[in-house]
ZAFIBA-239151 format. One record per residue (C-alpha): chain; x, y, z; residue number from 0. Coordinates in nm, 4 decimals. Example, Ala and Ser with C-alpha at 12.3 -4.5 7.8 and 13.67 -1.06 7.14 Angstrom:
% residues 2
  mol         X         Y         Z  seq
    A    1.2300   -0.4500    0.7800    0
    A    1.3670   -0.1060    0.7140    1
//
This chain:
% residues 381
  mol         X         Y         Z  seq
    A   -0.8536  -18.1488    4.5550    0
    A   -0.6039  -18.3704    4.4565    1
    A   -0.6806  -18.7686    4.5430    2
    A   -0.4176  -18.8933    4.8153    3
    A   -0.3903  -19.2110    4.5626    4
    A   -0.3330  -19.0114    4.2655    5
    A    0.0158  -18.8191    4.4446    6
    A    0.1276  -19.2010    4.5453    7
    A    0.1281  -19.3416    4.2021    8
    A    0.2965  -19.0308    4.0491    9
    A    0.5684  -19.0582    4.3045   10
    A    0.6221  -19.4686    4.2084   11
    A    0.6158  -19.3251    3.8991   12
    A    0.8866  -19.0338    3.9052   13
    A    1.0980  -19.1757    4.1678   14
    A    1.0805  -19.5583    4.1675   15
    A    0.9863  -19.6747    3.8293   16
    A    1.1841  -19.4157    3.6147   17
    A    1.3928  -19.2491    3.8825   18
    A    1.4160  -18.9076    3.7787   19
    A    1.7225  -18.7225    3.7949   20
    A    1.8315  -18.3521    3.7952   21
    A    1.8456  -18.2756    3.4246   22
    A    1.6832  -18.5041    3.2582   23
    A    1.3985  -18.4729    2.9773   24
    A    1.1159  -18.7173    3.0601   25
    A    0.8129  -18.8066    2.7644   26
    A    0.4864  -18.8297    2.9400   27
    A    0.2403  -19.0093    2.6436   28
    A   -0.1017  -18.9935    2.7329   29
    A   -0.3435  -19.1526    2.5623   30
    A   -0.7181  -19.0399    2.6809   31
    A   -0.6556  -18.9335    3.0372   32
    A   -0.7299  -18.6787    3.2803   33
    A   -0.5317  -18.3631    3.1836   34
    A   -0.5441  -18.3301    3.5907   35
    A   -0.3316  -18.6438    3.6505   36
    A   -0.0966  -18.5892    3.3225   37
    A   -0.0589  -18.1925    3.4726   38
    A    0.0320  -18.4003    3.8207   39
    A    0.2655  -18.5765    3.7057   40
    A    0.4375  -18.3248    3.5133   41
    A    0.4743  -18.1138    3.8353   42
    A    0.6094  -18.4553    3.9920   43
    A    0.8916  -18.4991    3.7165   44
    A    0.9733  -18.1029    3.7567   45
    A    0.9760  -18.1061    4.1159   46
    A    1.2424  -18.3876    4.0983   47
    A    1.4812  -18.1945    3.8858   48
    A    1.3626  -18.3293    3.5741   49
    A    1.2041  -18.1471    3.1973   50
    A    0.8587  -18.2923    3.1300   51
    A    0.7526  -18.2990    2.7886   52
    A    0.4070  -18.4241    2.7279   53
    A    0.1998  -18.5875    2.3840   54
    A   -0.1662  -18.5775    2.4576   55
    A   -0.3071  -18.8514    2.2318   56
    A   -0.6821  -18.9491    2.1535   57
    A   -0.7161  -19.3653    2.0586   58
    A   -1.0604  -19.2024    1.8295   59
    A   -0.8068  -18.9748    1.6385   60
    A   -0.5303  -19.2378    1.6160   61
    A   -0.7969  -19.5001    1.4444   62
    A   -0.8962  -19.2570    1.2155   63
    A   -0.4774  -19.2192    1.1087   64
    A   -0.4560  -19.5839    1.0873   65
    A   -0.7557  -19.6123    0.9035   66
    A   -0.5915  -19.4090    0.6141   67
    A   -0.2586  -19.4432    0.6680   68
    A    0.0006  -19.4533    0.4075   69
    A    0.2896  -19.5492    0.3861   70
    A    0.5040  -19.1784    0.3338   71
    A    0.2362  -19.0413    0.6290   72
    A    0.3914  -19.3079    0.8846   73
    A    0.7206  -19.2869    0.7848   74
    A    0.7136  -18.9154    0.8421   75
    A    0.5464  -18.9880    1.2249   76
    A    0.7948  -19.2134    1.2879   77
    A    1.0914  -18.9881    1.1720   78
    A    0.9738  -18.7233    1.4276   79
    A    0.8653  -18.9068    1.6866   80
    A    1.1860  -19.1012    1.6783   81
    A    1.3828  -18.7878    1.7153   82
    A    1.1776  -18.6714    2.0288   83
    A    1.2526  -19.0515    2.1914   84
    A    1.6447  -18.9881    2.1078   85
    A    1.6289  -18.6946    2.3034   86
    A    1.4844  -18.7889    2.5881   87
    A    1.6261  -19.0149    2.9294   88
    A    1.2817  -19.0960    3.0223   89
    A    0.9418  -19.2098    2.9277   90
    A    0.6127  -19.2660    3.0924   91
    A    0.3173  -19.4271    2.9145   92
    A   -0.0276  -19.3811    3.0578   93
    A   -0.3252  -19.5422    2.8627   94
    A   -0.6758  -19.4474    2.9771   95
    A   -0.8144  -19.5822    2.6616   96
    A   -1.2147  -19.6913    2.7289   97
    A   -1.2657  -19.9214    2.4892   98
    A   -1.0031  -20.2103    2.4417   99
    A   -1.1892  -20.3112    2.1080  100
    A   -1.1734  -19.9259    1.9209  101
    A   -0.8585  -20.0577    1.6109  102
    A   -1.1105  -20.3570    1.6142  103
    A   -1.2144  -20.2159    1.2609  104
    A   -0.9227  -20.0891    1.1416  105
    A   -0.8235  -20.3427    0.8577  106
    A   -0.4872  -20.5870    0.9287  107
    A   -0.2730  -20.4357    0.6768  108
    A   -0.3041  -20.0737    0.7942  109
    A   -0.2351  -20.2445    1.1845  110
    A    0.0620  -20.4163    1.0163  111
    A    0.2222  -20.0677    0.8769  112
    A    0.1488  -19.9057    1.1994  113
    A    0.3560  -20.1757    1.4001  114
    A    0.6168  -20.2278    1.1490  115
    A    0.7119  -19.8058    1.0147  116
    A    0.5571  -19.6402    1.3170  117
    A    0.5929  -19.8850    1.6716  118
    A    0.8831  -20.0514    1.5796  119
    A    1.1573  -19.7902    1.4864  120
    A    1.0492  -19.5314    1.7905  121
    A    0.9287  -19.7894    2.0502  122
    A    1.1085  -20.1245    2.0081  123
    A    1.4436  -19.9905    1.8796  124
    A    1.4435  -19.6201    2.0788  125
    A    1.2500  -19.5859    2.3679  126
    A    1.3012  -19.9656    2.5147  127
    A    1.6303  -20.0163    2.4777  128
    A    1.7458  -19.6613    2.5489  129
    A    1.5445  -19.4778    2.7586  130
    A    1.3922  -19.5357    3.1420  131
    A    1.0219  -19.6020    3.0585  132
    A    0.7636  -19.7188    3.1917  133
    A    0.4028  -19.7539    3.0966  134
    A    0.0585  -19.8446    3.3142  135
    A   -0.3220  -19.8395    3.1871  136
    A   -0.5398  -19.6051    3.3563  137
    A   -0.8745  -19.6850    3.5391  138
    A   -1.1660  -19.7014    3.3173  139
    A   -1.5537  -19.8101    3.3407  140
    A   -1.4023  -20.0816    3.0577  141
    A   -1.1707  -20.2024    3.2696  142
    A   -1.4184  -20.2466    3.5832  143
    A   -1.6249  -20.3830    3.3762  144
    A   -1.3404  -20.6559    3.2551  145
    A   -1.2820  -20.7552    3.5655  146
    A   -1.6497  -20.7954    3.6713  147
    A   -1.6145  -20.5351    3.9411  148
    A   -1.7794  -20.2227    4.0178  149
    A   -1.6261  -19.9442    3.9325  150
    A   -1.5301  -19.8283    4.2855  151
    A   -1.4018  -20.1686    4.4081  152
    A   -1.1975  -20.1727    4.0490  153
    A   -1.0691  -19.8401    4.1282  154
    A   -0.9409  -19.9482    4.5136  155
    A   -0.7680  -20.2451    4.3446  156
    A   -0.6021  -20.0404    4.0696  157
    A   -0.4067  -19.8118    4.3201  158
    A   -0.3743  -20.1492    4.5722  159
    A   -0.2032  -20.3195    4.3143  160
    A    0.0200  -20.0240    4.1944  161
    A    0.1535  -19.8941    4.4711  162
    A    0.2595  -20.2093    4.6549  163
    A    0.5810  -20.2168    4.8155  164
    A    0.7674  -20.2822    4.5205  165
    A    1.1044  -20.2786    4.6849  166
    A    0.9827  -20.5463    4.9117  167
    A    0.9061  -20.7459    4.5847  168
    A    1.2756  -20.6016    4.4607  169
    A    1.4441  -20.8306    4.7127  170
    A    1.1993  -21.1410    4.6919  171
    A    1.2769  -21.2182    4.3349  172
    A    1.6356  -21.2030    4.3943  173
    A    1.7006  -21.5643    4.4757  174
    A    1.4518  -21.6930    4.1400  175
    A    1.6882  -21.4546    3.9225  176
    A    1.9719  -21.6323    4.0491  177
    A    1.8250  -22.0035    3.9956  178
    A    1.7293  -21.9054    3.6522  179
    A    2.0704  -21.7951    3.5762  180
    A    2.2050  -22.1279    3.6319  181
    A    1.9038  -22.3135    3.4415  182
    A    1.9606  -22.5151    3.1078  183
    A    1.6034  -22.6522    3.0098  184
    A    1.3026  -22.5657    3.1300  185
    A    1.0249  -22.7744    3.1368  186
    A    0.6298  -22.7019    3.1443  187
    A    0.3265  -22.9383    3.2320  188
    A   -0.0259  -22.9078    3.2359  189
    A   -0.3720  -22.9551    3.0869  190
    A   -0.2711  -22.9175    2.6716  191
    A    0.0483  -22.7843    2.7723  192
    A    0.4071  -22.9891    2.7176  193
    A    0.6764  -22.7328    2.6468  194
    A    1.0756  -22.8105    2.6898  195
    A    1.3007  -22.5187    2.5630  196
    A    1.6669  -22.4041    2.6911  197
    A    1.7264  -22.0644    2.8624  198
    A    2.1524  -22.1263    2.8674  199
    A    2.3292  -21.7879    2.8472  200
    A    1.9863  -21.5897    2.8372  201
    A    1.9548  -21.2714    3.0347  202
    A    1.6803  -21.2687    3.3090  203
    A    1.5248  -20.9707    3.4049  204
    A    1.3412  -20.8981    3.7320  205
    A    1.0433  -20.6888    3.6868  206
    A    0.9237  -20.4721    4.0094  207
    A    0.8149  -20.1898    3.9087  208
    A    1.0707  -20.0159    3.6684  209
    A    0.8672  -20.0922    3.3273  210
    A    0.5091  -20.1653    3.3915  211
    A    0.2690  -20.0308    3.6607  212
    A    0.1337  -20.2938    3.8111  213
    A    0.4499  -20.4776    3.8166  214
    A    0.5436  -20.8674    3.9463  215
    A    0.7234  -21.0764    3.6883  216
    A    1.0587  -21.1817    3.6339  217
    A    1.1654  -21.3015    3.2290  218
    A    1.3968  -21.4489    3.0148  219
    A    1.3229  -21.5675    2.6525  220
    A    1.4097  -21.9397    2.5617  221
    A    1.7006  -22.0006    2.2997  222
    A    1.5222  -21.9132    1.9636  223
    A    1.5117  -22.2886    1.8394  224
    A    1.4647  -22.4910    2.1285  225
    A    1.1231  -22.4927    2.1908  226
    A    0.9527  -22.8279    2.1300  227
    A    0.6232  -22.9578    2.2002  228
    A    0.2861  -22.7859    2.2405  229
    A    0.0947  -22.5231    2.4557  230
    A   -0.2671  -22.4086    2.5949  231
    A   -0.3316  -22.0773    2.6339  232
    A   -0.6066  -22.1046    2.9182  233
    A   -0.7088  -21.6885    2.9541  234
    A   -0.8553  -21.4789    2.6910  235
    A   -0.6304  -21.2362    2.5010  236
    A   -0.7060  -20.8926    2.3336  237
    A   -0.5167  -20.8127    2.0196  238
    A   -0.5283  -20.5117    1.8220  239
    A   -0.8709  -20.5111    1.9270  240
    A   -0.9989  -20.8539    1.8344  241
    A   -1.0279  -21.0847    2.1761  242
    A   -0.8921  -21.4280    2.0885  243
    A   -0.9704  -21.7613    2.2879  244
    A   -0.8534  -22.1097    2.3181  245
    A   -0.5062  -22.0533    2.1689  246
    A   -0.3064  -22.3728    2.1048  247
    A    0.0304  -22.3661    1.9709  248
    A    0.2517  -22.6497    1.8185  249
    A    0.6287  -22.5625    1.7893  250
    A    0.9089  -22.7242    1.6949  251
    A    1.2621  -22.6237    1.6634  252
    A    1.1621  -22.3118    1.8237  253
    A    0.9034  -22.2221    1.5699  254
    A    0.4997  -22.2138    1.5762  255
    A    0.4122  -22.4829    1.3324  256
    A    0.0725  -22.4770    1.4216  257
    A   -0.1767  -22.2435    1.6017  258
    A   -0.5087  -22.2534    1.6396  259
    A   -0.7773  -22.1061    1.8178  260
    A   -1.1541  -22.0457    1.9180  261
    A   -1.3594  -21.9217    1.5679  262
    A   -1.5491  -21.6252    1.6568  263
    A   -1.6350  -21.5203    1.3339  264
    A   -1.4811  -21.2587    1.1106  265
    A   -1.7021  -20.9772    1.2789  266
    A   -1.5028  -20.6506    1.4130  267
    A   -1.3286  -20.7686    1.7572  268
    A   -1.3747  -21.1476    1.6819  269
    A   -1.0424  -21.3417    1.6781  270
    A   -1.0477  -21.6659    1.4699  271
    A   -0.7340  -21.8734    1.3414  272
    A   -0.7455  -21.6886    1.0160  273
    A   -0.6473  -21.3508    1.2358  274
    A   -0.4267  -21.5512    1.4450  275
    A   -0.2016  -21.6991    1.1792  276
    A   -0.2465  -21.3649    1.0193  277
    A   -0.0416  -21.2114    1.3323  278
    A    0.1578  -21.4897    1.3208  279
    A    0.2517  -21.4261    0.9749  280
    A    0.3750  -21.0831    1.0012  281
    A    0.7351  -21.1075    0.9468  282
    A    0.9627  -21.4504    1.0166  283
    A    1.0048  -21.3780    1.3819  284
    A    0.6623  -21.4003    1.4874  285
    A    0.6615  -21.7582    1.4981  286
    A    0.8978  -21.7731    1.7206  287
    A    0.9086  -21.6519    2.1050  288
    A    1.0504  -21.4052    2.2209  289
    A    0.9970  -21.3902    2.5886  290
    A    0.8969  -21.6117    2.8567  291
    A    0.8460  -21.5029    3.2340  292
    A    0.6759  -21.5831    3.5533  293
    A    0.4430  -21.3499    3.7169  294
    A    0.3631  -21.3150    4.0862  295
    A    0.1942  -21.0362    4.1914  296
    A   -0.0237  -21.0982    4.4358  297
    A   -0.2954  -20.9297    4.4518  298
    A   -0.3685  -21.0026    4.0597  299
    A   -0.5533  -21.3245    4.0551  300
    A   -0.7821  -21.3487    3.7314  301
    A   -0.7490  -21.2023    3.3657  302
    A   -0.9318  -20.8847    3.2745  303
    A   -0.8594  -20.9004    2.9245  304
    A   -0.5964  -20.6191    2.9633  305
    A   -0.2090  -20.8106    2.9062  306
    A   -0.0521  -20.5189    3.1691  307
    A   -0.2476  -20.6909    3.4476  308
    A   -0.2969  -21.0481    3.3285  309
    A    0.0605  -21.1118    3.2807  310
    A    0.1619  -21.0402    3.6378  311
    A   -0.1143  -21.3029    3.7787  312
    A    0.0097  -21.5004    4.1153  313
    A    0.0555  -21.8362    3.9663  314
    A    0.0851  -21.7555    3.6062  315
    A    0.3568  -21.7386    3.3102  316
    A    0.2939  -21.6017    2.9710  317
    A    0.4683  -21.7070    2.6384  318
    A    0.5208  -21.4362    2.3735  319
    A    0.5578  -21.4635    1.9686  320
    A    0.7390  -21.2300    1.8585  321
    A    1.0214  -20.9734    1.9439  322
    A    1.3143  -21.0536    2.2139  323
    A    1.4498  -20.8038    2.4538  324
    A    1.7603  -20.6973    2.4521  325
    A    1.8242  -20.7622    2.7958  326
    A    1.6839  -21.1215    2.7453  327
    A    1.7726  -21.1689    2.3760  328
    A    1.7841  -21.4559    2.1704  329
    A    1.8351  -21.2691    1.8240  330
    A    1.4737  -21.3168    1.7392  331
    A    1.3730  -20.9812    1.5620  332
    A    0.9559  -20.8862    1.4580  333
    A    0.7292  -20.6168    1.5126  334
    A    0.4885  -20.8203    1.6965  335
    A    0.5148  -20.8995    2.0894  336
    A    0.2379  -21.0972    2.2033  337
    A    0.2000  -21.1724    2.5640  338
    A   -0.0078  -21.4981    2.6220  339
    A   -0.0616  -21.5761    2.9832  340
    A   -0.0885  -21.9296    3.1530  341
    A   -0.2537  -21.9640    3.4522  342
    A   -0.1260  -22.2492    3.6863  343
    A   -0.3359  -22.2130    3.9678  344
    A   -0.5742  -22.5142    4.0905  345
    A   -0.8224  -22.3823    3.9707  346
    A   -0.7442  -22.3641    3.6285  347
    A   -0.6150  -22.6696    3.6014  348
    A   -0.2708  -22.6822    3.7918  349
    A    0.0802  -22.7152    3.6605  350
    A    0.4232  -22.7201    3.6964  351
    A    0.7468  -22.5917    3.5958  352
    A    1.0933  -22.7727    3.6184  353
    A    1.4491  -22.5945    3.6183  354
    A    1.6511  -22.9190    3.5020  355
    A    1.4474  -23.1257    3.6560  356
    A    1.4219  -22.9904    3.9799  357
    A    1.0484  -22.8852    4.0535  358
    A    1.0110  -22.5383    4.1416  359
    A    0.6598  -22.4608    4.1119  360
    A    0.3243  -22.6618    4.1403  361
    A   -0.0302  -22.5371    4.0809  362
    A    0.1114  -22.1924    4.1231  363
    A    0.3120  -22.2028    4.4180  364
    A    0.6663  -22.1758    4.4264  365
    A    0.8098  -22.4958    4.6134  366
    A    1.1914  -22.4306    4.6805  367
    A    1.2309  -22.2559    5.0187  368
    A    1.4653  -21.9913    4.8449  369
    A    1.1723  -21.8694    4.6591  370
    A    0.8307  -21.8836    4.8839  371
    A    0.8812  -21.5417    4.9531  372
    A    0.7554  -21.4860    4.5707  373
    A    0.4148  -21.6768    4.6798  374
    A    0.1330  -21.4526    4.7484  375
    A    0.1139  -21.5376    5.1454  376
    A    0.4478  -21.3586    5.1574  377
    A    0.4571  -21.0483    4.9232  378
    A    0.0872  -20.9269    5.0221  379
    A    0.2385  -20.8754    5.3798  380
//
């Protein structure tokens, strides 16, 4: 028997977040998860007019490619699956990978091909800017156990969180696109954090459940050399399996002059600033950012080490090096897009964001009248 929760999130899925229409080819990707939810949600997308096409991926296989990859092997992946993405209107991601640490081992340079001749000419120059996707993680013991919750509990706040009312959350961020549009500088406070960068003629994009499961964010990207001053990272981030703490940045004219970060070692799944800068080193764009945006979902209140959740905490923003959007573009062009999330709440220290000068946000509460329906009192209703 089909779970009741399992038929609501395919039908956000088909009919909210890519919006299936007669005709139209959809990609399902599905890394390690239940054949009975991917064979759901095929049924969904052909019930709604749509063609499913489904990749059934393993992340154990895909370390072992990476592990060995060379440089004609990825070339040749990314030449076919670039052709399948250019033939499709739609594409759903679904990630049930167990352990967030399994590339861990798999050494920098091989992670470096994989984003630069594999991710980067299918996902970051097909299926985002051309297609209706949309990807979520799937429910795992790992993820429970990120979160410090049992794995029932973690399971009822899983399909809580993704199928809220996301139209309600549609209309709420309506009014903070619209100030946003009309900022010049914004400006960042709090503990280690001093950051002043200009947003003029950026694109801002509300996020509500059209490209991520959970959903609650709404982003622009500052203008690529504006950034000055410094930032604290104050929640943990995973990165191509290594989990990296105490991130501090230094920019100036829009570029990351100096990072550091926690030393964990050089152990499999240890981040240290030798990684970091590593990352950071990829190409010329990754030092500089390439997204910023303002979550508030609100029933997401503390990291879990997975970016899909963390970056739509109530109260939080998140700061990416790396690749811009081209719906919030700045021209800044790499294969690495790095989500670090800020949290702003009391209890992690407070903060507060400025539109030119104008406070709109204090210790993770929006303050302008126009916009307390984005505070969590008001979307949980």
């Amino acid at each position: 028997m089909i779970d009741a929760r399992w038929q609501r999130l395919a039908e956000v899925l088909v009919h909210h977040s890519v919006r299936v229409q007669p005709g139209e080819r959809v990609l399902i990707e599905a890394f390690d998860m239940p054949p009975e939810f991917v064979a759901l949600l095929a049924r969904s997308i052909a019930q709604a007019g749509g063609t499913p096409l489904v990749d059934l991926k393993s992340s154990l296989v895909l370390r072992a490619l990476y592990q060995h990859a060379s440089e004609e092997q990825l070339h040749f992946i990314a030449e076919l699956e670039r052709t399948r993405m250019e033939g499709v209107q739609g594409y759903i991601g679904l990630r049930g990978t167990p352990n967030f640490a399994e590339m861990s081992d798999v050494p920098t340079e091989k992670m470096k091909l994989v984003r630069q001749l594999w991710w980067t000419p299918v996902h970051q120059e097909v299926r985002v800017p051309k297609t209706k996707w949309v990807v979520l993680r799937w429910p795992t013991i790992g993820m429970a156990q990120a979160a410090n919750m049992s794995t029932e509990a973690f399971e009822e706040f899983y399909f809580r969180v993704c199928t809220l009312d996301y139209a309600r959350m549609e209309r709420a961020v309506q009014p903070l696109v619209e100030r946003m549009q009309r900022t010049r500088e914004v400006h960042i406070k709090g503990p280690g954090t001093d950051l002043r960068f200009s947003i003029e003629g950026i694109g801002v994009v509300p996020c509500y459940g059209l490209r991520n499961i959970p959903d609650g964010e709404c982003f622009t990207c500052p203008v690529r050399d504006s950034v000055e001053g410094e930032i604290t990272i104050n929640t943990n981030s995973v990165y191509e399996g290594n989990l990296y703490r105490d991130i501090r940045f230094r920019l100036h004219q829009g570029k990351i002059v100096e990072a550091t970060c926690a030393d964990d070692g050089d152990r499999p799944g240890a981040g240290n600033p030798r990684k970091l800068n590593a990352i950071l080193d990829t190409d010329e764009g990754a030092r500089y950012i390439g997204e910023w945006s303002i979550g508030f979902n609100p029933h997401i209140l503390y990291p879990m080490n997975d970016t899909l959740f963390d970056e739509k905490i109530a109260g939080s923003f998140h700061f990416t090096p790396g690749n811009a959007y081209q719906e919030a573009d700045n021209g800044n062009r790499s294969s690495v897009h790095w989500d670090l999330v800020v949290i702003q709440r009391p209890e992690y220290g407070g903060g507060e964001i400025y539109f030119d000068g104008q406070l709109v946000r204090k210790d993770g509460l929006f303050v302008l009248p126009q916009l307390q329906g984005l505070n969590p009192d008001q979307l949980s209703i």
